[in-house]
N, C-alpha and C positions, 0 to 999 in steps of 0.2 A: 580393519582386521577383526578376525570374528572371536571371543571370547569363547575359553573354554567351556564354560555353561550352553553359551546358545550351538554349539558342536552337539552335545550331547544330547541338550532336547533336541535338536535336530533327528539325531541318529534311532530317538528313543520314539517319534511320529512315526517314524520308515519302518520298522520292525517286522509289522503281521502280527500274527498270533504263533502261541509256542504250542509244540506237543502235548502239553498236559492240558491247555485251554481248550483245544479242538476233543482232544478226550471227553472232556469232562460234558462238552455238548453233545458228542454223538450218545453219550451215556444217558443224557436227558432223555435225547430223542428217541435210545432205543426201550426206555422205560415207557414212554409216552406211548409207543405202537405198540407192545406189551400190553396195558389199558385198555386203549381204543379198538384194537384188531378184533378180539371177541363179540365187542356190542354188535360192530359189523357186519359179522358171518350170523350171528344169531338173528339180525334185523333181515339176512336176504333171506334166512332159516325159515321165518316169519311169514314172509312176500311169499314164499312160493307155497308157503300151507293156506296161505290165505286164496291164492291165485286157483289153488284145484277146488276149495270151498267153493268161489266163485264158478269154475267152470261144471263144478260137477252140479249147481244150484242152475247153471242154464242147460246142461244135458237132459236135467230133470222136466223143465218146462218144455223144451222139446219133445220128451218123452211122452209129456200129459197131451200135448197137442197132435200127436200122434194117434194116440189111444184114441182122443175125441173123435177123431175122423175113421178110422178106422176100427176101433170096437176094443180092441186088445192092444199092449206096446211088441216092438220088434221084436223077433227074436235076438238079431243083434241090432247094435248099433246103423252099419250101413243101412238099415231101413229108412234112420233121418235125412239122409243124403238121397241116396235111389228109393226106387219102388222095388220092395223084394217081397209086398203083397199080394201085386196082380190084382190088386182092387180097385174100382172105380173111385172111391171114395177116396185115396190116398191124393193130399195136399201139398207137395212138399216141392222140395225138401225145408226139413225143418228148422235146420242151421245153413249158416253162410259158410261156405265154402269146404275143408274138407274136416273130417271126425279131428279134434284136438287128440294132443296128446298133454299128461300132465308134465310140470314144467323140469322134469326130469329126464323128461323125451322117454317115457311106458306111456304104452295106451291105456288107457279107464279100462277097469273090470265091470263088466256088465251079466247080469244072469238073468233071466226072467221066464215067469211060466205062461204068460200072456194077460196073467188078472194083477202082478205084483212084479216090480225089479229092487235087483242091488247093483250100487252101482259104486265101483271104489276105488282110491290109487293106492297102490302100494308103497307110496313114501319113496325115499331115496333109493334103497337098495333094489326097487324092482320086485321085493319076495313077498309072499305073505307072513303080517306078524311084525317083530320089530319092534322098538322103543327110538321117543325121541323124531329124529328126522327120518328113518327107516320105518318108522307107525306108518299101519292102515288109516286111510284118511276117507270118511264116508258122514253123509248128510245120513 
């Protein structure tokens, strides 16, 4: 026969956790993602300012390599892709496969007078101008 003690511890193993114990962790962990969630949106913030640096530092090389062969840069972009000189000299195309977009899904701003370009994303919102993740983004 089993002793009222070992009844009890028994009963006291079987239990779970009470409502205040599951409280008090989801409480941890909602402080925990409170912390962390930040660094994270500001690290992808980061990756995609870095990733248009990137791509607008190889438009540019394309752009020179352009020029070399041909004497002046595009008027637009499509020139590194197709021939929109009708010149002999044209080499191309200058990139792999079609014009990027920056990682916001906008196309690069591009201007040029044929001796000089800018060439720029508009950041998040798409517009020109902006602070933060909405800033102009240009080499």
């Amino acid at each position: 026969m089993k002793s009222a003690r070992s009844i009890t511890n028994s009963a006291m193993r079987n239990r779970g956790f009470t409502i205040i114990e599951l409280l008090i962790v989801m409480a941890i962990l909602g402080m925990l993602a409170v912390m962390v969630a930040p660094n994270l949106f500001n690290q992808a913030d980061s990756a995609r300012r870095d990733a248009v640096l990137s791509q607008i530092s190889s438009l540019g090389s394309a752009l020179d390599a352009y020029r070399l062969d041909i004497g002046q840069y595009p008027d637009s972009l499509d020139g590194l892709v197709r021939d929109t000189s009708s010149r002999s000299t044209w080499n191309g195309p200058y990139i792999r496969g079609s014009l990027p977009v920056d990682p916001w899904g906008n196309a690069y701003q591009y201007e040029s007078n044929g001796r000089d370009y800018s060439l720029m994303s508009y950041g998040a919102d798409g517009r020109d101008g902006g602070e933060g993740n909405d800033a102009d983004i240009s080499i």
